[in-house]
Backbone as CSV, one residue per row, in Angstrom:
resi,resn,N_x,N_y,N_z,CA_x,CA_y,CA_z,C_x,C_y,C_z
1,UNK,0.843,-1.170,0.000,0.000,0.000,0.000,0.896,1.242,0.000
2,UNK,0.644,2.691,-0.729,1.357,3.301,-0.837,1.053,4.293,0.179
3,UNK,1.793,5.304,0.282,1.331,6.281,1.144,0.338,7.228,1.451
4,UNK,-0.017,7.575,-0.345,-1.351,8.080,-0.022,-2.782,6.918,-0.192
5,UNK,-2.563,5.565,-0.433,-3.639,4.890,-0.351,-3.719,4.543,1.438
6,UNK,-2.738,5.134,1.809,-3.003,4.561,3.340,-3.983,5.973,3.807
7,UNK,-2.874,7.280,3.436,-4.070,8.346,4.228,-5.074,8.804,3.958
8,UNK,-5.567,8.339,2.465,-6.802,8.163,2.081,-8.014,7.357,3.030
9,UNK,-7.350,6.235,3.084,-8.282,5.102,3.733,-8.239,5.540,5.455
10,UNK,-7.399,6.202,5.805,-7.428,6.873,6.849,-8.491,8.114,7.119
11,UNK,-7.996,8.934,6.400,-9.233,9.910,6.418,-10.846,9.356,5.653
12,UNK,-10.930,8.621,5.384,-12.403,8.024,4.954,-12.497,7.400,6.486
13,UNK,-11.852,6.087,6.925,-12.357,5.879,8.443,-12.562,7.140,9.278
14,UNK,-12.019,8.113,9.408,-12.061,9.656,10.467,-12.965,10.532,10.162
15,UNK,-14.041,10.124,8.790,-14.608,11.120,8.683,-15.805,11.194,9.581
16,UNK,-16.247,12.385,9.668,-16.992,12.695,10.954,-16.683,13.253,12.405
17,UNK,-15.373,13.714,12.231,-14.612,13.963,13.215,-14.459,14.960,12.855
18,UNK,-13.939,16.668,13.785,-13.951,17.852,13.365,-12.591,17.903,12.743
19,UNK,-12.971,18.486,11.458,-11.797,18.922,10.755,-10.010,19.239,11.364
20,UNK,-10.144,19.756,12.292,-9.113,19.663,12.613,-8.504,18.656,13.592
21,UNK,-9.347,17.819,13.984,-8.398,16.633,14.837,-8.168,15.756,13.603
22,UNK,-8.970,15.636,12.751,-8.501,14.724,11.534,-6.966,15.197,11.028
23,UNK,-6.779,16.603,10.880,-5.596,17.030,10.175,-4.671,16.948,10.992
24,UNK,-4.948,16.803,12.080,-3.902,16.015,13.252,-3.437,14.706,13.294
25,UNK,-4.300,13.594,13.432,-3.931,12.365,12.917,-3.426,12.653,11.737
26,UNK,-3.872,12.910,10.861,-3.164,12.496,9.323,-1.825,13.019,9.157
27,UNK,-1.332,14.074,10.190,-0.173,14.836,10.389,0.458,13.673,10.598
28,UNK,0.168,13.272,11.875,0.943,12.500,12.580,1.468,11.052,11.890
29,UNK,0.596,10.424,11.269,0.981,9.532,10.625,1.748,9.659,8.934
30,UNK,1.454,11.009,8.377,2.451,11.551,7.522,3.884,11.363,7.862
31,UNK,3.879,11.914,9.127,5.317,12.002,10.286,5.728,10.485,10.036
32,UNK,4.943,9.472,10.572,5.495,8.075,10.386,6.145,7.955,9.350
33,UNK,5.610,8.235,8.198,6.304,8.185,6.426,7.008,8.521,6.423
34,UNK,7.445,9.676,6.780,8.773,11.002,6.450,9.773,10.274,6.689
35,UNK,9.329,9.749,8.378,10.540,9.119,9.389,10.873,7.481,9.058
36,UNK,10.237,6.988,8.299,10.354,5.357,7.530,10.657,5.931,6.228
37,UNK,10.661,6.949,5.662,11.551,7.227,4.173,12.900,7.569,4.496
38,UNK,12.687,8.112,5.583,14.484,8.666,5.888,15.060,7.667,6.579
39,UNK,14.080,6.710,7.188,15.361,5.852,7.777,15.346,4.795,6.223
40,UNK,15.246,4.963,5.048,15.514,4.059,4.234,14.677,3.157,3.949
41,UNK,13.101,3.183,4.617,12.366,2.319,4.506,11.485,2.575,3.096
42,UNK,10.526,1.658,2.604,9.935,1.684,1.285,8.499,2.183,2.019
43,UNK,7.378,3.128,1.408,6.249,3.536,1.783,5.179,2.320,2.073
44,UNK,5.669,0.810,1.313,4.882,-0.051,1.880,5.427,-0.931,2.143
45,UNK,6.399,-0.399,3.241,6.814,-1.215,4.538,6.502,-0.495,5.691
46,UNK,6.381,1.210,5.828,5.654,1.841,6.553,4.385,1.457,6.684
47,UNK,3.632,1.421,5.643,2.247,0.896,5.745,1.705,0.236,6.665
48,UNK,3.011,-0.864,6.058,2.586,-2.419,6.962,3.361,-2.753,8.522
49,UNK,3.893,-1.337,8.645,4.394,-1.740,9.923,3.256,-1.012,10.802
50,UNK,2.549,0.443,10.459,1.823,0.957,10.767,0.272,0.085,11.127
51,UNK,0.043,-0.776,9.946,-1.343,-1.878,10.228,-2.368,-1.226,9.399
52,UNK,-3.839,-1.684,9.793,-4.691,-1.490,8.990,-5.347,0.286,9.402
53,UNK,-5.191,0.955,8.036,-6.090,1.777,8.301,-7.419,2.468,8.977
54,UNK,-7.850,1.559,8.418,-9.423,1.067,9.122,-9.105,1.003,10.089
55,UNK,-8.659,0.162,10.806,-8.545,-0.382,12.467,-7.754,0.762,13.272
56,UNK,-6.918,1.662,12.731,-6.366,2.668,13.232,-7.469,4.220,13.071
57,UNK,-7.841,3.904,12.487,-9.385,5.319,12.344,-10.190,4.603,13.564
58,UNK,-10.309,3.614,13.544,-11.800,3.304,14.455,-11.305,3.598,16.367
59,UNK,-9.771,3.375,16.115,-9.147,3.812,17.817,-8.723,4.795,17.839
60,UNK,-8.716,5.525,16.580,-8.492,6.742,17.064,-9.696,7.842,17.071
61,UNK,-11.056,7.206,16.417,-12.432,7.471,16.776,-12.312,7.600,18.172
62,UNK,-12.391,6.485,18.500,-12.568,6.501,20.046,-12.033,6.570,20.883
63,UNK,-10.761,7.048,21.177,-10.190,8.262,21.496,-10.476,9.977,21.680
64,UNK,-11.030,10.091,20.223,-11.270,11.743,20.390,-12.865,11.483,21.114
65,UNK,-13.495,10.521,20.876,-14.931,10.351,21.414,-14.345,10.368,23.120
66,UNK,-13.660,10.163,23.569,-13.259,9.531,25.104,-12.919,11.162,25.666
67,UNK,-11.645,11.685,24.574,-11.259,12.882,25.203,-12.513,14.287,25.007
68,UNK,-13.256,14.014,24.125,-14.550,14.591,24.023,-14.914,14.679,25.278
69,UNK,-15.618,13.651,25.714,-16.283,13.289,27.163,-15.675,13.943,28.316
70,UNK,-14.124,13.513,28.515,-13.579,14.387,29.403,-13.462,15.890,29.635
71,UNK,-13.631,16.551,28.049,-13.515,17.993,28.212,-15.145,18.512,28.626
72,UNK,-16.174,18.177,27.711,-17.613,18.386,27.797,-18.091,17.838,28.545
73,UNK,-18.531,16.500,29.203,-19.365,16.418,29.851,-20.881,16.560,29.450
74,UNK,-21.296,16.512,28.443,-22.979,16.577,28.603,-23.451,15.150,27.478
75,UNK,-24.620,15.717,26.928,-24.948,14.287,26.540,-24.473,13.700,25.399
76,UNK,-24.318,15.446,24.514,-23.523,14.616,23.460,-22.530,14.091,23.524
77,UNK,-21.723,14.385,24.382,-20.423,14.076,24.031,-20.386,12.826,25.110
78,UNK,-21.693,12.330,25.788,-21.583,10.835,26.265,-21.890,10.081,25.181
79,UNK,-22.628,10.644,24.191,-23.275,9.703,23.498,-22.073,9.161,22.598
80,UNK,-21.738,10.044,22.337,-20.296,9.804,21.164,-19.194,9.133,22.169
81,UNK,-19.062,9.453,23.148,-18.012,7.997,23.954,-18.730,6.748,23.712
82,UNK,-19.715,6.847,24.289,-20.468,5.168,24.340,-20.171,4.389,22.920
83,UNK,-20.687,5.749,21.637,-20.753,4.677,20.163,-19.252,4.439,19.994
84,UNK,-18.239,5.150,20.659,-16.545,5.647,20.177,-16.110,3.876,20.851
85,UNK,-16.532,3.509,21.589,-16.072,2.501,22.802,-16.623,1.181,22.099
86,UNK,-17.647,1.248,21.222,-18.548,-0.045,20.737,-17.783,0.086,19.724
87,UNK,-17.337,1.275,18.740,-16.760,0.887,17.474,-15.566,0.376,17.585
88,UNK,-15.073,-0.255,18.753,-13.819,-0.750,19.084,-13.933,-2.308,18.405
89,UNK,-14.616,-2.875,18.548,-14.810,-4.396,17.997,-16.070,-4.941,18.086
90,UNK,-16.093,-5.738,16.795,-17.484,-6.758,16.977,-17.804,-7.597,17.908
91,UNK,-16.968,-8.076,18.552,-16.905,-9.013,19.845,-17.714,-7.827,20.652
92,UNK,-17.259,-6.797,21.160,-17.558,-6.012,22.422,-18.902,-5.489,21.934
93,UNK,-19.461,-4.964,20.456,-21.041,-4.921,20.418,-21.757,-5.866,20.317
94,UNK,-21.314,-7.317,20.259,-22.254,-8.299,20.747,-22.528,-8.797,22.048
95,UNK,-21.532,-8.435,22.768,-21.285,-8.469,24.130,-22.021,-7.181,24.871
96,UNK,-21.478,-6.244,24.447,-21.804,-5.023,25.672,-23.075,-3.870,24.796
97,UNK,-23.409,-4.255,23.556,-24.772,-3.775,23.302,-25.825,-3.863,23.847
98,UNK,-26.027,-5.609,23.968,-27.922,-5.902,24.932,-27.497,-5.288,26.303
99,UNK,-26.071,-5.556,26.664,-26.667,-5.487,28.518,-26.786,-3.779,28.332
100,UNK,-25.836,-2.978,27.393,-26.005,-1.656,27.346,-27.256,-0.974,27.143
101,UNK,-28.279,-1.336,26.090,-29.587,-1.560,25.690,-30.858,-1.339,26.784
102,UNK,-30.574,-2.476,27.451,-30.710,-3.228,28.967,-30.942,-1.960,29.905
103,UNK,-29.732,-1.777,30.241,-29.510,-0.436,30.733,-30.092,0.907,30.671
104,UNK,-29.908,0.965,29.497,-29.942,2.477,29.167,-32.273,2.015,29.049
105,UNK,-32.993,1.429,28.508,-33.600,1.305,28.607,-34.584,1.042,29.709
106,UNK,-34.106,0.859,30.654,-34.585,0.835,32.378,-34.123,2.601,32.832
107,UNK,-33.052,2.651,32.525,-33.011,3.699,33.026,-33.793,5.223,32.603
108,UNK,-34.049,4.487,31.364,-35.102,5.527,30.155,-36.225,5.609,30.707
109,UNK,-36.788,4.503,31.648,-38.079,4.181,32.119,-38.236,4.499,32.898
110,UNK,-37.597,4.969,34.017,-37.121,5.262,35.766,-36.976,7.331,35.083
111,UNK,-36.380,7.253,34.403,-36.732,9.364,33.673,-37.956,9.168,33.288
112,UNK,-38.559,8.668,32.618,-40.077,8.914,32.346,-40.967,8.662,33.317
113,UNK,-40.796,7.859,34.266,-41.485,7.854,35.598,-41.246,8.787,36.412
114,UNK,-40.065,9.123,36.481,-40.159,10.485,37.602,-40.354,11.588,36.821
115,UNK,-40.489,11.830,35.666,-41.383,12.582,34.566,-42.831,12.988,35.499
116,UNK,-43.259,12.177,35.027,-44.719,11.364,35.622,-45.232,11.861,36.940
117,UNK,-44.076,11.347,37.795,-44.486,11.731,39.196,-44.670,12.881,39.422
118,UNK,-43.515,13.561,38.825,-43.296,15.598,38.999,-44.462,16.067,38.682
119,UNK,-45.291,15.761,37.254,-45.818,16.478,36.786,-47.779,16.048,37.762
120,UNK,-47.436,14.910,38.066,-48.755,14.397,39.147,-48.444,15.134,40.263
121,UNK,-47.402,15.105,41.386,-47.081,16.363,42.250,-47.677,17.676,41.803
122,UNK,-47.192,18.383,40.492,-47.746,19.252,40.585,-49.275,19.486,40.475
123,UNK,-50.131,18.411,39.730,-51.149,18.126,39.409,-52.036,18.491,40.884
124,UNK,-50.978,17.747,42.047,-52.001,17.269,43.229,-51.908,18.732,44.133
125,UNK,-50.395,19.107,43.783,-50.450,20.783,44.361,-51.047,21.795,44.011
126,UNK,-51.319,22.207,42.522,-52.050,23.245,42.141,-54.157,22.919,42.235
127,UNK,-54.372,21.358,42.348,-55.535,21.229,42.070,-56.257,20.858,43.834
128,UNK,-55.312,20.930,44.618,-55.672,20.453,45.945,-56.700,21.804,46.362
129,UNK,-56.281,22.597,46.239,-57.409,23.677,46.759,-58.952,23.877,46.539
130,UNK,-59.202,23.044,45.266,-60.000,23.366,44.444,-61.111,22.316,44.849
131,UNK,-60.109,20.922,45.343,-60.981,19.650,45.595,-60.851,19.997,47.320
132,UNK,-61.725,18.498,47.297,-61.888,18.721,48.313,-61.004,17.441,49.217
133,UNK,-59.722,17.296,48.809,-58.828,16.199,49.641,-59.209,15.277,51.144
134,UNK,-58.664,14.472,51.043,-58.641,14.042,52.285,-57.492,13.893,52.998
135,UNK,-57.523,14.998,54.034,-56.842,15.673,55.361,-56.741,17.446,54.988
136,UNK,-57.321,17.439,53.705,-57.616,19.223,53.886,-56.604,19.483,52.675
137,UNK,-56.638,20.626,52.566,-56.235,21.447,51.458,-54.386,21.363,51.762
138,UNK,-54.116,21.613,52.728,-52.675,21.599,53.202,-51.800,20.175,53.151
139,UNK,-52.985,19.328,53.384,-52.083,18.314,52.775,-51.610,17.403,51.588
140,UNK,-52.998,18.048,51.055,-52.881,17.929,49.689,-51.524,18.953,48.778
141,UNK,-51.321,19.780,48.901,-50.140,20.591,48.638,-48.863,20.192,49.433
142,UNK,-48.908,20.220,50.372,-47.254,19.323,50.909,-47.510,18.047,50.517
143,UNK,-48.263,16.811,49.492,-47.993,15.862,49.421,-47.509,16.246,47.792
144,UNK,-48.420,16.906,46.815,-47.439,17.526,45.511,-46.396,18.261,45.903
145,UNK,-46.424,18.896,46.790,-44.571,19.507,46.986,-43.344,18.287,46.740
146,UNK,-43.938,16.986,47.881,-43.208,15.838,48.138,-43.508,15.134,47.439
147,UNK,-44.509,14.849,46.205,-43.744,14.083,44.834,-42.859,14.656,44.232
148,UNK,-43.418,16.288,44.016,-42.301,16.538,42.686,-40.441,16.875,43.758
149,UNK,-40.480,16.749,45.314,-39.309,16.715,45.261,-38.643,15.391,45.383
150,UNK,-39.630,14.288,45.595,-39.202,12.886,45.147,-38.732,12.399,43.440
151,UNK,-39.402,13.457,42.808,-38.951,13.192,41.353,-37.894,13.596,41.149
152,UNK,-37.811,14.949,41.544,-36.659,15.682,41.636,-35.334,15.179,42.002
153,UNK,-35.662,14.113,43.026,-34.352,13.361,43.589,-33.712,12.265,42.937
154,UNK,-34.972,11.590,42.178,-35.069,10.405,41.405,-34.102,11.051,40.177
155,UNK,-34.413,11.736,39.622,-33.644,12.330,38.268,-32.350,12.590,38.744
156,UNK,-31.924,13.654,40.107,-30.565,14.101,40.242,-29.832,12.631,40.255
157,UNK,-30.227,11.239,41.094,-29.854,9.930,41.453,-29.484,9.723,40.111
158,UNK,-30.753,9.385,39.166,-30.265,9.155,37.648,-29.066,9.835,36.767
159,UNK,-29.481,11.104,37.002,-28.193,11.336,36.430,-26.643,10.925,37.117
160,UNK,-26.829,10.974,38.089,-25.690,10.504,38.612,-24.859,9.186,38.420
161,UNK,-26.405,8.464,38.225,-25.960,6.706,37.843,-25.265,6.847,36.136
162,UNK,-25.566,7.733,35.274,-26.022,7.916,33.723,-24.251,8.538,33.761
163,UNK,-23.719,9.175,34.538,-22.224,9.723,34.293,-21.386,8.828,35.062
164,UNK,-21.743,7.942,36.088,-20.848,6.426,36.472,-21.272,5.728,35.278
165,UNK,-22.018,5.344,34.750,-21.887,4.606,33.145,-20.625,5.032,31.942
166,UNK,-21.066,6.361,31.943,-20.495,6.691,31.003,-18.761,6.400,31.667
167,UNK,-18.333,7.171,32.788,-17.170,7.024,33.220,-16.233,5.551,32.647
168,UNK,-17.523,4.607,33.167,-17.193,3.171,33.188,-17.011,2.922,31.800
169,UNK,-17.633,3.134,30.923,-17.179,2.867,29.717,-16.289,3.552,29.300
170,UNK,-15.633,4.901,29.721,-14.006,5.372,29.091,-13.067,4.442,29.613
171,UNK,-13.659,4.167,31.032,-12.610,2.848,31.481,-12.258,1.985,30.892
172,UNK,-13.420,1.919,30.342,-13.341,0.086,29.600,-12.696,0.372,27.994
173,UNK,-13.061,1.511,27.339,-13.011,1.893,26.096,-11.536,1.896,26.184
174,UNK,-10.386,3.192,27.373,-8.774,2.885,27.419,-8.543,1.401,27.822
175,UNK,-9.003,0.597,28.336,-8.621,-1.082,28.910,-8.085,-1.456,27.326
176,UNK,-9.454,-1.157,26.506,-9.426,-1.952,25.402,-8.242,-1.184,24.533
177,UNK,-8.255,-0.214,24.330,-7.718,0.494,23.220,-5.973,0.070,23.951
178,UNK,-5.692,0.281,25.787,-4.276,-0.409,25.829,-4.117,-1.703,25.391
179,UNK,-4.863,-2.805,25.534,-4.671,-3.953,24.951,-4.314,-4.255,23.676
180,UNK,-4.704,-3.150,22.791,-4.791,-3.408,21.693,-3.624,-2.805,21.159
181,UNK,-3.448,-1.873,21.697,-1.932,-0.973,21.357,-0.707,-1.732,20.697
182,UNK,-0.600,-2.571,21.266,0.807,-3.226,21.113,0.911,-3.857,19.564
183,UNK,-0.533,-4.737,19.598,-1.010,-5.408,17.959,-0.716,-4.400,17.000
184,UNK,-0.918,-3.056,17.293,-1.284,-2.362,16.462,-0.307,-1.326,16.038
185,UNK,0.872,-1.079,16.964,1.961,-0.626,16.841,3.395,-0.864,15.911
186,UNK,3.666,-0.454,15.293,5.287,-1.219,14.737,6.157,-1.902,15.680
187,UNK,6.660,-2.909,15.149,7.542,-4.101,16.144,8.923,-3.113,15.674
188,UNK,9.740,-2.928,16.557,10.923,-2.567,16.726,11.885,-3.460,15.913
């Protein structure tokens, strides 16, 4: 493979990534060439010491998806760790998709329930005056105060569980990407 069929196939795996971290990788692995032409090497022996294109876009996807997460913090940039961490291998989205699925789908259900509750709290607070409750008007309003701050708690909990997920998967996403390092590196 020659040099530009490698950073071709490189920048086709990276696309989707902001313009300038792409022109960073592709720097960097230009650099590899320069430094395997000057030490005398042929452009496809760099290639092949470098590895597969493809497989080097998809870790270094998930990478900028990981360091994303660390700088931002919000949802997009969880969402793009989580897919950055699955595009690591087919093994790990047959593995860590359902229970992820799993997950994220209970936990989808537990936000729409305390959805639910908040908006019945308020239901039972603004309409308590009007009815005629049982234990009186006052307790009908401190019992919607105390759903919607039970919802309220339920969501802060959730989110809290929703950024130990995510954490856990940069964990798991560097586990994988060190393991893999070495395969994927030039042998000395």
């Amino acid at each position: 493979m020659t040099r530009q069929e490698f950073i071709d196939r490189l920048r086709l795996g990276l696309s989707g990534l902001p313009p300038k971290a792409i022109a960073e990788f592709v720097a960097d692995y230009e650099a590899h060439f320069a430094e395997g032409e000057a030490a005398g090497r042929s452009e496809a022996e760099v290639a092949e010491a470098l590895g597969d294109p493809g497989r080097l876009a998809r870790e270094l996807r998930a990478e900028a998806g990981l360091k994303r997460w660390e700088q931002e913090r919000n949802p997009s940039a969880a969402a793009a760790a989580v897919f950055a961490v699955l595009g690591l291998g087919a093994i790990d989205l047959l593995i860590l998709l359902p229970i992820l699925m799993g997950v994220a789908g209970t936990l989808f259900g537990f936000a729409v329930g305390a959805v639910a509750v908040f908006f019945a709290g308020g239901f039972v607070f603004a309409a308590g005056p009007f009815l005629d409750p049982p234990g009186g008007v006052a307790a009908a309003m401190l019992g919607g105060i105390g759903l919607m701050a039970l919802a309220t708690s339920v969501g802060a909990l959730l989110t809290l569980i929703v950024i130990g997920l995510v954490n856990v998967l940069v964990w798991y996403g560097r586990l994988h990407y060190r393991l893999l390092k070495p395969a994927i590196e030039p042998q000395a």
